[in-house]
C-alpha positions in Angstrom: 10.5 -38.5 86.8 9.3 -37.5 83.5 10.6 -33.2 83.1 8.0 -31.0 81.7 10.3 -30.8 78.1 9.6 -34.4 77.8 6.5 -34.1 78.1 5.9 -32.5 74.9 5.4 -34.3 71.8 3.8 -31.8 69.4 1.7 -28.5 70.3 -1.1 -30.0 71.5 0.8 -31.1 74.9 1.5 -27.2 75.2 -2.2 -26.5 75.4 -2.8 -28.1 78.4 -0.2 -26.4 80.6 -1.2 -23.2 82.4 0.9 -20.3 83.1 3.4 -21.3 85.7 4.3 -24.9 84.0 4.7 -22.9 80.8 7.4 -20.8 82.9 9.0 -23.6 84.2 8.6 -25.4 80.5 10.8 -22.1 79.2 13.2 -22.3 81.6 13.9 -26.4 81.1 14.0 -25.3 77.2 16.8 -22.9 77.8 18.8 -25.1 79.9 18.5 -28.0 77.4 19.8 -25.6 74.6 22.8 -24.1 76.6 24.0 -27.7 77.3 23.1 -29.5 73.5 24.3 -26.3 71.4 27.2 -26.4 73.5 28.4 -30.1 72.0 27.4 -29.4 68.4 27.7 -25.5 67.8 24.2 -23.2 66.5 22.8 -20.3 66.9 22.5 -20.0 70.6 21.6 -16.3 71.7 19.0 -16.2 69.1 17.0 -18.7 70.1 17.2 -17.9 73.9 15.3 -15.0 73.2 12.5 -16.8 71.4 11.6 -19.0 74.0 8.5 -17.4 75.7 7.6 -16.0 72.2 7.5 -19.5 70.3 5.7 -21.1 73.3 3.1 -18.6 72.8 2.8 -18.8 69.3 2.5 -22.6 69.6 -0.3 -22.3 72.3 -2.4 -20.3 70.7 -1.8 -21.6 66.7 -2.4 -24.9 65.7 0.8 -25.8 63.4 1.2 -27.3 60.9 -2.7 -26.2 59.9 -1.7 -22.4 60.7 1.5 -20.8 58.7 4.2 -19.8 60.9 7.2 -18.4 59.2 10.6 -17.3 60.6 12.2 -14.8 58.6 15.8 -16.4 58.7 14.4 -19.4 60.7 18.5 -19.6 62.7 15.6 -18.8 65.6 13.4 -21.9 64.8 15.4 -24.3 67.4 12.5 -24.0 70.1 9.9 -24.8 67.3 11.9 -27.6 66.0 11.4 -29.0 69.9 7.8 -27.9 70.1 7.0 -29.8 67.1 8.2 -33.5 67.8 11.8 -33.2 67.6 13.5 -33.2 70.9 14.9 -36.6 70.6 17.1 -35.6 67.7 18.1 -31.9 68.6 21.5 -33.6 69.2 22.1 -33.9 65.5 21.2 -30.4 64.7 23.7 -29.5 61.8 25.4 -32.6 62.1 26.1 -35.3 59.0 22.6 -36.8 58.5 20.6 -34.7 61.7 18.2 -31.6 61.8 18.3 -28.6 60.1 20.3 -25.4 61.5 17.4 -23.6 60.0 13.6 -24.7 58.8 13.3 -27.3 55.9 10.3 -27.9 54.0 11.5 -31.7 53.9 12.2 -31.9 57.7 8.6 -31.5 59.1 5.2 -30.8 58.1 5.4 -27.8 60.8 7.9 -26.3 58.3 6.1 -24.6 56.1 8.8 -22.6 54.3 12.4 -23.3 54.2 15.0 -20.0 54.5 18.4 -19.1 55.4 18.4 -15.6 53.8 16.7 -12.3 55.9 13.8 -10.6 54.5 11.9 -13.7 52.9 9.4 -13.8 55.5 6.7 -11.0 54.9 6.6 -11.7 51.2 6.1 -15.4 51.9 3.5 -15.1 54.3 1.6 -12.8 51.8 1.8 -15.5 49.3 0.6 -17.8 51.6 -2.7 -15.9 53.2 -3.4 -14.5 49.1 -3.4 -18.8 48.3 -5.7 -19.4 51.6 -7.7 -16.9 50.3 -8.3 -18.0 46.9 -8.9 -21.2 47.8 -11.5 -19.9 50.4 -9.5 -21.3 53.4 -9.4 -20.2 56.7 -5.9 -21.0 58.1 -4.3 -18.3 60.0 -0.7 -17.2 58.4 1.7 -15.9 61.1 5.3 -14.6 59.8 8.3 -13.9 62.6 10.0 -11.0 61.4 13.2 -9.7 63.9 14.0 -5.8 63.3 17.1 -6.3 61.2 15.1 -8.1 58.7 13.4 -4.6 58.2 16.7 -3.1 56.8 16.0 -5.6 53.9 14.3 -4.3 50.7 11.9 -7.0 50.7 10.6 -6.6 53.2 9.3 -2.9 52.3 8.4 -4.6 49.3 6.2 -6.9 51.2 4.9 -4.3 53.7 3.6 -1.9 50.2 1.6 -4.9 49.2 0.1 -6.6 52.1 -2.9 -4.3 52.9 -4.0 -4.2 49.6 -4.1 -8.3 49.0 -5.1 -10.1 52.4 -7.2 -9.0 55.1 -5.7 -11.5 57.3 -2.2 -11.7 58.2 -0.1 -11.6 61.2 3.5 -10.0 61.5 5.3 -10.6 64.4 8.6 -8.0 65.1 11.0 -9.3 67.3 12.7 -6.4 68.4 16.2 -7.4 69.7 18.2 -4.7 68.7 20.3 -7.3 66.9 20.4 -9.4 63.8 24.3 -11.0 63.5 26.0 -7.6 65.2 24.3 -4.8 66.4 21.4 -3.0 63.9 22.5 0.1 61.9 20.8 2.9 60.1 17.3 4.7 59.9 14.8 1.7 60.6 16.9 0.8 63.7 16.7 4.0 65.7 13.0 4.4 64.5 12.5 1.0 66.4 14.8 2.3 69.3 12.7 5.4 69.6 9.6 3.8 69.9 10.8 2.1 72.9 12.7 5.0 75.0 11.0 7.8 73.8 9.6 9.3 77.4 7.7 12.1 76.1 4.5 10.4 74.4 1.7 9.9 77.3 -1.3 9.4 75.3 -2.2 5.5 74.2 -2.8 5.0 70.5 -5.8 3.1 70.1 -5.0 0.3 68.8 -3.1 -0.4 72.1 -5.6 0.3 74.1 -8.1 -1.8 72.7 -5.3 -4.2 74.2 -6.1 -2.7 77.0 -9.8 -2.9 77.0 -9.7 -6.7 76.1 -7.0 -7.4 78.5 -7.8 -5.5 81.7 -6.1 -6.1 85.2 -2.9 -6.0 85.5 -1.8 -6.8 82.5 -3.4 -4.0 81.0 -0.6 -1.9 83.0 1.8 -3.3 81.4 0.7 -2.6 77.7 0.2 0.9 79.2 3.5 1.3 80.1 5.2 -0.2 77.1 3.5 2.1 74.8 4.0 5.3 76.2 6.5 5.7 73.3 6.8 8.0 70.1 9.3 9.7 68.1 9.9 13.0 68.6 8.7 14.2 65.2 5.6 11.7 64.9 2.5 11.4 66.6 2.2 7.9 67.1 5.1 4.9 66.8 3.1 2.9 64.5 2.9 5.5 62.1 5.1 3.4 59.8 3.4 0.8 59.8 -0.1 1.8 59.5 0.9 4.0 56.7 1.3 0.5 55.1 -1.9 -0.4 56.3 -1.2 -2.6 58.9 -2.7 -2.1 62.8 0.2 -1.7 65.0 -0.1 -3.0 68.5 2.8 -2.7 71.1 5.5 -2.7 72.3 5.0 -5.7 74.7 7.4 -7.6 76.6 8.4 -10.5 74.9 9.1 -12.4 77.6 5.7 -12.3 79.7 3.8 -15.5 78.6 0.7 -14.7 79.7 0.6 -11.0 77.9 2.3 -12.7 74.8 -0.9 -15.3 74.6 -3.5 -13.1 75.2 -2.4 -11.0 72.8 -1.9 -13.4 69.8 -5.5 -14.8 70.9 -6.7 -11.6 70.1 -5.3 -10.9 67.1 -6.1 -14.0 65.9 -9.5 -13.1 65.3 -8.6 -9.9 63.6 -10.1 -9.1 60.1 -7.5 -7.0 58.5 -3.1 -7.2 58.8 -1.8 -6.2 62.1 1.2 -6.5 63.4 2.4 -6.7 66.7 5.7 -5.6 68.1 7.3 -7.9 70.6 11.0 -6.7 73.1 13.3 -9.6 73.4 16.7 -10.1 74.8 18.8 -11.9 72.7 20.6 -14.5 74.7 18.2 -14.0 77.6 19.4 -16.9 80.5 23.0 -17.0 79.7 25.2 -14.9 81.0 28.4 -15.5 78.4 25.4 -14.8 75.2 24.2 -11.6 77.0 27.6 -10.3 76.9 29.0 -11.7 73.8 25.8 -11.2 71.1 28.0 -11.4 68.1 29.8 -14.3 69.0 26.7 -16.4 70.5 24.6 -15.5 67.2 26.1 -18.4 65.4 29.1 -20.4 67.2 30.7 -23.8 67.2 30.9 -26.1 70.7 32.0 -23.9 73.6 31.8 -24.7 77.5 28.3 -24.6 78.6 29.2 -22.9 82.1 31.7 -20.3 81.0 30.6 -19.7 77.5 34.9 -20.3 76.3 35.7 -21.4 73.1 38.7 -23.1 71.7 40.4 -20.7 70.1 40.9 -21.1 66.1 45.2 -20.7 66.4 46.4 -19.2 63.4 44.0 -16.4 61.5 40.8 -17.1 59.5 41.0 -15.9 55.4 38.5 -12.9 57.0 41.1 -11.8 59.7 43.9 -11.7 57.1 41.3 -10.1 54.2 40.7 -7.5 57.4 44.2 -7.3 58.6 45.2 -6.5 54.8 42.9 -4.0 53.6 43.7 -1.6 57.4 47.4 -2.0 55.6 46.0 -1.0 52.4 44.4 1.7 53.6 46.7 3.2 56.0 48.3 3.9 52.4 45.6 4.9 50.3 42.7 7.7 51.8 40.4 6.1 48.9 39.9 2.7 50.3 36.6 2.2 52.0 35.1 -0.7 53.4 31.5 -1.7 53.1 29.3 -4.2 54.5 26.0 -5.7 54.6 25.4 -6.2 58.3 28.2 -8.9 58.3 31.4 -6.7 60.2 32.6 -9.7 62.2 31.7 -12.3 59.9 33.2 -10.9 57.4 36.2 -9.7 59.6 35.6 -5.6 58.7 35.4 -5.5 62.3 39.0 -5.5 62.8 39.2 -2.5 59.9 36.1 0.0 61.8 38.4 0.9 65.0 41.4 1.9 62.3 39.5 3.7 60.3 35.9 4.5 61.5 34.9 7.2 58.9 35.9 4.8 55.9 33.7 2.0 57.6 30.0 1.8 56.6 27.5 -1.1 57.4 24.8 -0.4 55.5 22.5 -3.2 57.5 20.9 -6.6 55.6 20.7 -4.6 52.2 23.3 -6.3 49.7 21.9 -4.5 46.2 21.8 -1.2 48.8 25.4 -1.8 49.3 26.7 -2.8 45.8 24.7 0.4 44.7 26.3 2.6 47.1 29.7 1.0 46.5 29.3 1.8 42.6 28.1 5.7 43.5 31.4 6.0 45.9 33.6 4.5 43.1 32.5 7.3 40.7 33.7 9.7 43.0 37.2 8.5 42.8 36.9 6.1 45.9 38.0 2.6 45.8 34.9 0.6 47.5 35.9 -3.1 49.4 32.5 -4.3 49.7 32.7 -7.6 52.0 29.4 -9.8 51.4 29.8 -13.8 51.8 29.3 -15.5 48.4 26.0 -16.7 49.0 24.2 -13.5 50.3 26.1 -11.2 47.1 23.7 -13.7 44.9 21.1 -11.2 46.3 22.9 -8.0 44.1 23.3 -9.6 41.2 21.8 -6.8 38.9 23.5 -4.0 40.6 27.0 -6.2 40.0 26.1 -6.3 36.2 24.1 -2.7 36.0 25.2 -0.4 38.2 29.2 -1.8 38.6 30.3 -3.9 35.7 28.5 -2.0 33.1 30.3 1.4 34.0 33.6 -0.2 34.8 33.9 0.5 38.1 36.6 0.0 40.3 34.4 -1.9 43.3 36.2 -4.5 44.8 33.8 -8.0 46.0 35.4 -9.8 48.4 33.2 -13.0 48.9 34.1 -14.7 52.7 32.0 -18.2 52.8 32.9 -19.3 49.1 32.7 -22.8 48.5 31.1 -25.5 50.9 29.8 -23.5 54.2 29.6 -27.2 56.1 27.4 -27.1 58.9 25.0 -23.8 57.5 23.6 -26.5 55.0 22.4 -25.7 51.4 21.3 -21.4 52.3 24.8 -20.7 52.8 27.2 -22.8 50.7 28.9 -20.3 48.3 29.0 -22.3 45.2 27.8 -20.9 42.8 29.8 -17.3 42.5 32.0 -18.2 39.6 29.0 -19.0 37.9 26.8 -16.1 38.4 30.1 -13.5 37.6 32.2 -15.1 34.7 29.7 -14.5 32.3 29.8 -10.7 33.0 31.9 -8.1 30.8 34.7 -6.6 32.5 35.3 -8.2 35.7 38.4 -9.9 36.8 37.6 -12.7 39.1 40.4 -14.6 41.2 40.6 -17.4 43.6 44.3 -17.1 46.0 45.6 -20.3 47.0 46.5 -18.9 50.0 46.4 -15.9 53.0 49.5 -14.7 51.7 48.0 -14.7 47.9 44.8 -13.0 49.2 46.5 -10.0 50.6 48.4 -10.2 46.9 45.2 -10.5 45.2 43.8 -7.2 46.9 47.0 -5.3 46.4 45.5 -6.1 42.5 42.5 -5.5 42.4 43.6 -1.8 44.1 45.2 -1.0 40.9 42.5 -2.4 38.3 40.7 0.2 36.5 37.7 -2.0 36.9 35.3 -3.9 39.0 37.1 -7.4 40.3 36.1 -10.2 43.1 38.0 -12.1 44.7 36.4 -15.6 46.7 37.9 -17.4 49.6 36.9 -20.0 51.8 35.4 -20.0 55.8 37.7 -20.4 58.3 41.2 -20.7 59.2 44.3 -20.3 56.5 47.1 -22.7 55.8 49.2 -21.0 58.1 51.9 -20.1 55.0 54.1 -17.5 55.9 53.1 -14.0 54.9 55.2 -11.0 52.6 56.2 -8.1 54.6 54.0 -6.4 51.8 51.8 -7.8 49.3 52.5 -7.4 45.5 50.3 -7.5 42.5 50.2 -10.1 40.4 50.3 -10.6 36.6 46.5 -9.9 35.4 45.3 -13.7 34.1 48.8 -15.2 34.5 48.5 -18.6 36.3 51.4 -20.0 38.4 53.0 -23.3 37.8 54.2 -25.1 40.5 55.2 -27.9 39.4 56.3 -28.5 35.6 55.0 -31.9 33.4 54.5 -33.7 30.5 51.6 -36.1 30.9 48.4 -34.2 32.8 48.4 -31.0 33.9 46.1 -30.7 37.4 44.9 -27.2 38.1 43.8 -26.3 41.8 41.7 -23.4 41.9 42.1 -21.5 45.5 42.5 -24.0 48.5 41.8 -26.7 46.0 45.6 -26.5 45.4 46.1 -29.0 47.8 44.3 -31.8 46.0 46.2 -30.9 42.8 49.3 -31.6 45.0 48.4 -34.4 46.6 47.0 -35.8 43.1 50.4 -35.4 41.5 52.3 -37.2 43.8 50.1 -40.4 43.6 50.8 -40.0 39.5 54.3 -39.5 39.8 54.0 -42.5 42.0 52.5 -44.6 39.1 55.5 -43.1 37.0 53.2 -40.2 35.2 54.9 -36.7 34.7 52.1 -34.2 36.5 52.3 -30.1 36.4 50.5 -28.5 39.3 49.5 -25.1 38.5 47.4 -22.7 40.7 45.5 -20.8 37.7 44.7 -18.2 40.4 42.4 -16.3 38.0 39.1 -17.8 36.8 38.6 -14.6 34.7 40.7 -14.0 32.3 41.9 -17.2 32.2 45.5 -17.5 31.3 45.2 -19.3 27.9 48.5 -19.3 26.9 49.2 -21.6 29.9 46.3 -23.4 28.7 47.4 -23.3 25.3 51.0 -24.7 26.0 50.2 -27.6 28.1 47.1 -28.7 25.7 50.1 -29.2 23.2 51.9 -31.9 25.3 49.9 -33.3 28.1 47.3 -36.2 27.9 44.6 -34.4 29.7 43.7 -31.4 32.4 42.3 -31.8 35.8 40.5 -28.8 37.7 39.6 -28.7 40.9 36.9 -26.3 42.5 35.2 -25.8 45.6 31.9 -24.9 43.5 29.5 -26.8 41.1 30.3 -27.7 38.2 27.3 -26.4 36.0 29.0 -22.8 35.0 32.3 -23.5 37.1 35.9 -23.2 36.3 36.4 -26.5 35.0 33.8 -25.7 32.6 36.2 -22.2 31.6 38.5 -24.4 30.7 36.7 -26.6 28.9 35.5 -23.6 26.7 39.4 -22.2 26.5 40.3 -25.4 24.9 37.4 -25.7 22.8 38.1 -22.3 21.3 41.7 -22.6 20.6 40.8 -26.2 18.9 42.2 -28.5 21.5 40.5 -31.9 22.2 42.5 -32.7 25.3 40.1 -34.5 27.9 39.2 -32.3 31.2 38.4 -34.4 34.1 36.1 -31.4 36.2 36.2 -31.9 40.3 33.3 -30.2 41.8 30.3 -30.4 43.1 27.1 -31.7 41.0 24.4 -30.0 39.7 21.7 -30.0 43.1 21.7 -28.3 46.5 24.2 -29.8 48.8 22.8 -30.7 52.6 24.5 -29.7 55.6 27.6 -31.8 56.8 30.9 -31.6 57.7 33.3 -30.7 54.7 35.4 -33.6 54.1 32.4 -36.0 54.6 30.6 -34.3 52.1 33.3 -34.4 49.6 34.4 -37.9 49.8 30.2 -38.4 49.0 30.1 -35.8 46.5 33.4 -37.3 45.1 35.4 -34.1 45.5 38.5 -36.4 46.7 41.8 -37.1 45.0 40.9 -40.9 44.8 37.7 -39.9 42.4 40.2 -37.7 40.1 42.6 -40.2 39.9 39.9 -43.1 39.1 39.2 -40.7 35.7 42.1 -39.8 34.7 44.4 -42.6 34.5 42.2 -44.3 32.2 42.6 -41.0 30.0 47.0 -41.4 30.6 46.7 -45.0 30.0 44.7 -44.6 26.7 47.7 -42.0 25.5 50.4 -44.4 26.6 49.2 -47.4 24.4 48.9 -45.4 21.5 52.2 -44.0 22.3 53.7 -47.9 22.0 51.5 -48.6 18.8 52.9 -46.0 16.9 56.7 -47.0 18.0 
């Protein structure tokens, strides 16, 4: 017998179900995600606690018509399977399969792609200011949750929405959470709203709610906004200082409330916004307990919730581990985040030292800003933001930090492919976006143990500095009681040789070994040399072997266009060497989801593709080598 969840083929099957299918139909949805997310990985607790709140949304909006925008979209799972896509929720962020998040190119019901917070509200205004040029009459509906409103841009959004639509709908999903738990001003204004006990009188914009509502139901909108902080007179004062009609709190799990309300703000003339309380992980157990590790996860059991566990420590556990060792030793060391402590690992650093911990929420220029303001005070700022989210701080990197020489430290977690994330998360493009800047010293460790090394450095640079390393587990090397600074711009040769010299940048190291061997197997001399420092390079290195060897190969875990390969390039170019560089990296357009090695051997980021190039280069060398005897 055909379940309710198969039943739906696009929105339109929603329509006709009444309340208690529509139950049943969010209970069936949550059960299928528990059990698929559980063989492929995703972002589980998020999308738990979208169920009734999508369902809604697709019963009374007719997509893809009507806008609907998910700031982030990681929530967009149970609008992926509204829209025709149940039969290939298996692939979600596998090789060739769905989306983690929402893709322009996926589905017509996608009408704006994102991976970043705080895109939403400025997108939807885009989108209602076009309707309304082009005298349309579509409705434009952005999901927003309450981290997102830590993010700059969406203030920016909010200051301009009143005064260039009168028709727009914000959604905030209030969850408390966004990766770990929400931090600073906006967050305990949201909290207050909902626990304040002292406010007894309705603001009227809820009680118009009310009026249309009645019954019941009009209780329960009663009882939800009977909130207020203690030194304003109505919770939505925010927001309708903005110019937006606030309506809520409601639950966020009561169907029937959620569609009578969106039915009725559908037919507003001016921006409202409604605030909506869900529970993040709302049906299973192991995601109501465990939020930050149910946010975004790999396959676990789908009855307990377990995980395998990883073995030996992740680059963010060792960056982590490091810097409490660091600090334990130097009272300036502080450690900043942008809403990221256990992705980026700081979680492990807060219990150690709690007062030289801040997460400053999803606000990376606020962070690089603040960092640069500490560091003038003598402080030594770790600021710990993957490589594809500090793109978002770029000016404060080159204004506020690089131009005054300031000793901030940027530790970019997530740099080079992020594999399953997809194209919004890959950190490629780092070296390129900081190499270009004055005064920074950039560096890439090989290794854990090089890491800590590399942040024993940068501790005692007068200046800013970054360092980038990959996701996920090390190569298990065994570590220095203590780490020591290296050599500014000195490289490391591992291996000596005469005919190519192969340079690994970070992890990549293992390709330039593995390289070498097959050379030496095909009787070629081949130096190996971890350059560990994209900025300064070391150019007497470069300089020496361009004297003797037949040509260089670099490999990077980034794209070429800007990359290190292209450094060297340049080095060469300016010392007057025309020795050949055979560049391994990834080409100049947006690389889809996948897993790592499958995307590399496509991508031809593989040993076999280097080794294609550059013995025709060796061979050249060799037969003008028996001409001229």
């Amino acid at each position: 017998m055909e379940t309710l969840l198969e039943s739906i083929h696009s929105p339109a099957d929603l329509k006709r179900l009444n309340y208690a299918q529509m139950a049943e139909l969010a209970e069936e949805i949550r059960a299928f995600l528990i059990q698929t997310l559980s063989k492929t990985g995703g972002h589980l607790g998020p999308n738990l606690g979208v169920v009734e709140l999508t369902l809604a949304l697709h019963t009374v909006f007719n997509t893809p018509e009507d806008k609907l925008l998910f700031d982030v979209s990681h929530q967009a799972y149970v609008h992926k399977i509204l829209t025709g896509r149940l039969d290939r929720m298996e692939t979600i962020r596998q090789p060739g399969g769905l989306n983690g998040f929402m893709l322009r190119t996926e589905s017509a019901h996608d009408c704006y792609g994102a991976g970043h917070a705080g895109t939403a509200l400025s997108a939807a205004l885009g989108m209602a200011v076009a309707r309304d040029l082009a005298g349309g009459t579509e409705n434009v509906i952005a999901v927003a949750g309450d981290g997102a409103f830590t993010n700059g841009i969406s203030f920016e959004a909010l200051n301009n929405i009143a005064g260039q639509t009168r028709r727009m709908i914000i959604v905030l999903n209030d969850n408390e959470w966004s990766i770990d738990r929400n931090v600073g001003a906006i967050a305990r204004y949201f909290h207050r709203i909902v626990t304040n006990e002292h406010y007894k009188n309705l603001h009227d914009s809820a009680r118009r709610i009310v009026q249309k509502l009645g019954g019941k139901t009009a209780l329960e909108v009663v009882r939800r906004a009977e909130e207020a902080a203690k030194s304003m007179l109505w919770p939505s004062i925010l927001f309708e200082e903005f110019g937006l009609e606030y309506f809520g709190p409601i639950d966020g799990h009561n169907l029937p409330l959620l569609v009578e309300s969106f039915r009725f703000l559908k037919a507003a003339d001016h921006p409202v916004l409604l605030h909506v309380l869900t529970q993040k992980g709302r049906g299973f157990q192991p995601a109501l307990d465990g939020q930050k590790k149910f946010h975004g996860l790999g396959p676990y059991d789908p009855e307990t919730g377990e995980t395998k566990p990883a073995g030996q420590l992740t680059y963010a556990e060792v960056f982590a581990n490091t810097l409490v060792e660091l600090a334990n030793h130097d009272e300036h060391i502080v450690a900043i985040t942008a809403a990221m402590p256990n992705g980026t690992g700081l979680d492990l650093f807060r219990p150690h030292h709690p007062k030289r911990y801040f997460d400053v929420g999803i606000a990376e220029e606020h962070a690089v800003v603040f960092a640069a303001g500490m560091a003038t005070r003598g402080y030594r700022p770790f600021c710990a933001i993957y490589s594809t989210f500090l793109q978002r701080a770029f000016d404060p990197i080159v204004h506020d930090v690089c131009l005054q020489k300031l000793p901030v430290v940027f530790c970019m977690d997530r740099a080079g492919l992020s594999g399953d994330d997809g194209p919004t998360h890959h950190g490629v493009f780092d070296i390129s976006y900081l190499r270009g800047i004055p005064e920074i010293v950039l560096m890439a460790p090989k290794d854990e143990d090089e890491l800590a090394d590399m942040m024993k450095t940068a501790v005692e640079l007068p200046g800013p500095s970054a360092i980038r390393y990959p996701r996920g587990v090390g190569t298990g090397v065994e570590r220095k009681a203590e780490p020591q600074a290296i050599p500014v711009g000195k490289a490391e040769v591992l291996e000596d040789g005469s005919d190519v010299a192969i340079l690994g940048l970070g992890p990549m190291i293992t390709l330039a070994r593995e390289l070498a061997e097959r050379l030496e197997r095909d009787g070629y001399s081949a130096a190996v040399i971890n350059p560990r420092f994209v900025k300064p390079l070391d150019t007497e290195m470069l300089g020496e072997y361009s004297r003797r060897v037949a040509a260089f190969v670099t490999f990077e875990d980034h794209v070429k266009m800007g990359g290190f390969g292209l450094a060297v390039i340049e080095a060469l170019e300016e010392m007057g060497s025309a020795v050949p560089v055979v560049r391994i990296g990834w080409p100049d357009h947006f690389i889809e989801h996948g897993k790592v090695n499958d995307l590399r051997a496509k991508y031809g980021l593989t040993v076999e593709a280097a080794q294609a190039q550059v013995l025709p280069l060796l061979a050249r060398r060799q037969r003008a080598t028996l001409v001229a005897d």
